[in-house]
C-alpha positions as CSV (number, residue, x, y, z in Angstrom):
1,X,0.0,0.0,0.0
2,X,2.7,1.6,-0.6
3,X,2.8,5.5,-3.0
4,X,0.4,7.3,-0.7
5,X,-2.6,5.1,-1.0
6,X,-3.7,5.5,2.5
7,X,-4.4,9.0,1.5
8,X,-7.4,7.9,-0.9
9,X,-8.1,5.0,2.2
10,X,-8.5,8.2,5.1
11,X,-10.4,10.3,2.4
12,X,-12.4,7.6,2.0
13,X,-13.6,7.1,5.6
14,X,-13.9,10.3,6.7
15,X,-16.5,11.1,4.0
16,X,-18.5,8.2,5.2
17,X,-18.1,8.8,8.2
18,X,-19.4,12.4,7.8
19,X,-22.0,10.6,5.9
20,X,-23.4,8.1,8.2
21,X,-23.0,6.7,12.1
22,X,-24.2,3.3,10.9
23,X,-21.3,0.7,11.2
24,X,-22.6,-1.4,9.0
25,X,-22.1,1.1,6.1
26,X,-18.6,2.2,7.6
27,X,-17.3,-0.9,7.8
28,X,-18.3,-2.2,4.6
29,X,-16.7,0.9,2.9
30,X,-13.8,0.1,4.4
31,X,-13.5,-3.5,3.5
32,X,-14.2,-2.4,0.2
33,X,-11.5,0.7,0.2
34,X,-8.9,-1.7,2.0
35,X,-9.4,-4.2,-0.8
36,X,-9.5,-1.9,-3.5
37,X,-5.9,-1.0,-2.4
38,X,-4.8,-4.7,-2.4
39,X,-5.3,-6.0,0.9
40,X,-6.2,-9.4,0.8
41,X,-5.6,-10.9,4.0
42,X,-9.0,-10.0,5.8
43,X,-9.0,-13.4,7.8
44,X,-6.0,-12.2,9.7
45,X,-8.2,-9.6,12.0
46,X,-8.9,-9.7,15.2
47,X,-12.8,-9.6,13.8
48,X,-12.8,-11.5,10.6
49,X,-15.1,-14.1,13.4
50,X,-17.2,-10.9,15.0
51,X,-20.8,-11.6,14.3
52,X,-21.0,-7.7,12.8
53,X,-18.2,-8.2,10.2
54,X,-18.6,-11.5,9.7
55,X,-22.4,-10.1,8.0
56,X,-20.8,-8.0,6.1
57,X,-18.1,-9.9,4.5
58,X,-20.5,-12.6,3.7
59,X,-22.4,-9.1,2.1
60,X,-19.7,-8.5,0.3
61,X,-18.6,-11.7,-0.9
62,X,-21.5,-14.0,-0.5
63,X,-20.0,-18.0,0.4
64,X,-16.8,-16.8,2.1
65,X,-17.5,-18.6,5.2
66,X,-18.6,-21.6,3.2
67,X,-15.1,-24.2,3.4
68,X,-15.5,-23.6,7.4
69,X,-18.0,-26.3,7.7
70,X,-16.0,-29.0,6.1
């Protein structure tokens, strides 16, 4: 993430943040804004299991959960 990118992440956020207080929508931008920026390894936060953000990357990318039963 390298070349200033975290300048177009923080732009990002704050305007949704300005925009809205639900954390639903903030965190989803943000998934979205981290990915978009290359960052791929989701499953190595402390929430990738919480039952908020767990929603939402399902959301996002619907069966990612789905090899965890086998």
């Amino acid at each position: 993430m390298g070349w200033g990118g975290g300048t177009e992440i923080f732009d990002e956020m704050v305007k949704v943040i300005k925009l809205t207080s639900d954390r639903g929508i903030i965190i989803k931008t943000l998934l979205n804004v981290l990915e978009d920026a290359d960052w791929d390894n989701v499953y190595e936060s402390y929430y990738f299991d919480d039952p908020e953000v767990r929603a939402i990357i399902n959301e996002v990318h619907p069966g990612y959960y789905d090899d965890e039963d086998e």
